[in-house]
C-alpha positions in Angstrom: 0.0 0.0 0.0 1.9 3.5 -1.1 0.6 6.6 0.9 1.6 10.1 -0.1 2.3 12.9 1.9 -0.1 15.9 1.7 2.6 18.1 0.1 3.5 15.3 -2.2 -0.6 15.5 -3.0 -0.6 18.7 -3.5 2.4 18.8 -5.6 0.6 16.1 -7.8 -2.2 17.9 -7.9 -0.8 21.3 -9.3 1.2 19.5 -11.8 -2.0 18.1 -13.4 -4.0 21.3 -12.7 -1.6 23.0 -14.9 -0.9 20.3 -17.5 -2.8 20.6 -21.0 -6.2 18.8 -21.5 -6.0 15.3 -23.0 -7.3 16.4 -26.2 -5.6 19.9 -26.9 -2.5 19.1 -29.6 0.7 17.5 -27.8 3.0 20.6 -28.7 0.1 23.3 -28.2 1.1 26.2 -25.9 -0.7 28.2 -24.1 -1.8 31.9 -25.6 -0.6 35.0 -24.0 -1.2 38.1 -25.3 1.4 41.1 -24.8 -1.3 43.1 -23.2 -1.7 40.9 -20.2 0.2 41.2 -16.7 3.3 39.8 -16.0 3.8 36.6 -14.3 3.2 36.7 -10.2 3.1 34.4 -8.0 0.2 34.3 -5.5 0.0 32.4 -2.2 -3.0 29.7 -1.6 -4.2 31.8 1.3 -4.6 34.7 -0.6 -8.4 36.5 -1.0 -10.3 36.3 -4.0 -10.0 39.7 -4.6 -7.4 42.5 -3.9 -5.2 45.1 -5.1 -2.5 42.6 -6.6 -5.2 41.3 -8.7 -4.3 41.1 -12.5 -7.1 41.2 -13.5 -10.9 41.5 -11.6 -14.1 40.5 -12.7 -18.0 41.4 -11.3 -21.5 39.4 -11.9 -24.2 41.1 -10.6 -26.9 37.7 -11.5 -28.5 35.7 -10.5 -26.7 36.6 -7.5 -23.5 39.5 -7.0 -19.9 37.4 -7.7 -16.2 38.4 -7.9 -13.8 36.3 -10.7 -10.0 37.7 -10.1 -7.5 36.4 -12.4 -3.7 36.1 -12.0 -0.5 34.8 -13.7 0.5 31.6 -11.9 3.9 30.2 -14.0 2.7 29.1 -18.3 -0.8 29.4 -16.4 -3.5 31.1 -14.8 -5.1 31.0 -11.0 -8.9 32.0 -11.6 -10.6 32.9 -7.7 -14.2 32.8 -7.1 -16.0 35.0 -4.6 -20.3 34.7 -5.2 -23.4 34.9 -3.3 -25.9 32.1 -3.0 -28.8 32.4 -5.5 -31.3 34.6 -3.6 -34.0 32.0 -2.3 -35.3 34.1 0.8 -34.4 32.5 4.2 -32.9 29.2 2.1 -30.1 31.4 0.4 -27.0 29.4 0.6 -24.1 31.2 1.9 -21.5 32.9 0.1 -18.7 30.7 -2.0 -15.4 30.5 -3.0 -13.3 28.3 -5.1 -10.2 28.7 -6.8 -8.9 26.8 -10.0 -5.8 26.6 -12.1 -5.5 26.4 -16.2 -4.4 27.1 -19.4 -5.6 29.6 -21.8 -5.6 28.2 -25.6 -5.9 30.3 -28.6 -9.6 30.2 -28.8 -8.9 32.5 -25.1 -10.4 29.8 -23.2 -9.0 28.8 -19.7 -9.4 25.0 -18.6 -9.0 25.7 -14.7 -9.2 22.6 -12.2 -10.2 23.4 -8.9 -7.2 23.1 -6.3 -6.6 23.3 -3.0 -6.2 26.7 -0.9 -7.1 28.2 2.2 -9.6 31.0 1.6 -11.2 33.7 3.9 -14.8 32.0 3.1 -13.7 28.1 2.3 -11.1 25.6 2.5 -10.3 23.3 0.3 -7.6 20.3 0.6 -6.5 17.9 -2.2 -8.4 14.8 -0.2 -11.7 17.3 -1.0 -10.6 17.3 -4.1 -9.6 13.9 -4.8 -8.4 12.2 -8.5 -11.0 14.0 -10.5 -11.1 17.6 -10.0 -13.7 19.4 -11.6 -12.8 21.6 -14.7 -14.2 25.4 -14.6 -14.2 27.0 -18.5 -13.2 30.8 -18.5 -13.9 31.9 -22.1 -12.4 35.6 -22.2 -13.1 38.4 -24.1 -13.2 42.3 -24.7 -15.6 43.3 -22.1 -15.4 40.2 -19.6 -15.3 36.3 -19.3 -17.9 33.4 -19.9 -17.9 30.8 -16.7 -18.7 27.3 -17.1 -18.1 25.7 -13.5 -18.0 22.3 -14.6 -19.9 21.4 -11.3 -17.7 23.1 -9.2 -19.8 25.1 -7.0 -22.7 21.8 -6.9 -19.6 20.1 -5.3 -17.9 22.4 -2.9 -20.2 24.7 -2.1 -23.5 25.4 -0.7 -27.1 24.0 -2.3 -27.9 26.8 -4.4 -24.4 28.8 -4.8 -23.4 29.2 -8.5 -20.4 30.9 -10.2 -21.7 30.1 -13.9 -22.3 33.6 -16.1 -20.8 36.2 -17.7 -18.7 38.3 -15.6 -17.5 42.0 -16.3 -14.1 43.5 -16.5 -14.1 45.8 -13.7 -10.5 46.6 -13.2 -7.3 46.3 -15.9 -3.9 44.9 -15.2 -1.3 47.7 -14.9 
């Protein structure tokens, strides 16, 4: 029986969170466009939203959500802040998640949820497990298109949703 450590987990884990999906072309790399931020590093305890944000995001339905976006290595870390869907005193409570991807030339970003240490949630690679749910970030000129994939049915509240478009609120530097 072979047992890994939890850093050895999450080490795993980020290597595949980053890695290309299965059916992208073997020597495809990812697309970065001159206009975006340069590369920084961000801790797994960081907020999902904040001045050293690359790039911030704002849905206002079916409930108010935050999507910030940063340069994590070839890569991007997407963090999700949103608000239950309103449903009167059965309103789940607020969510977050975060997830890190590629972005291939159609300007989508395949983000796997991994672990971190939020202000709102926690999330450890045994939460996770083998199969970590994909969240699709399709970008462009006035904001991004989220598909979570089943994210927020799995790690979140009954009723708490991060799928929709999302506005470009703030630019990178």
């Amino acid at each position: 029986m072979h047992f890994l450590s939890a850093a050895a987990a999450i080490a795993l884990l980020g290597l595949t969170a980053c890695s290309p999906s299965p059916d992208s072309a073997p020597n495809e790399k990812p697309v970065v466009e001159a206009s975006q931020a340069a590369p920084r590093v961000m801790t797994d305890t960081a907020p999902a939203s904040g001045a050293d944000d690359d790039a911030l995001f704002k849905r206002d339905e079916p409930a108010d959500a935050t999507m910030t976006l940063n340069r994590e290595s070839a890569g991007w870390r997407v963090a999700f802040r949103a608000g239950g869907v309103p449903n009167g005193p059965a309103t789940a409570a607020d969510c977050e998640l975060q997830a890190v991807g590629l972005q291939n030339r159609e300007d989508v970003i395949a983000a796997r949820v991994v672990p971190f240490e939020g202000e709102l949630n926690v999330i450890t690679a045994a939460d996770i497990g083998a199969d970590a749910p994909v969240i699709q970030v399709r970008m462009g000129p006035e904001g991004a298109f989220v598909q979570d994939g089943g994210a927020a049915a799995r790690f979140c509240g009954m009723g708490s949703d991060i799928d929709g478009f999302y506005r470009r609120t703030g630019s990178p530097e």
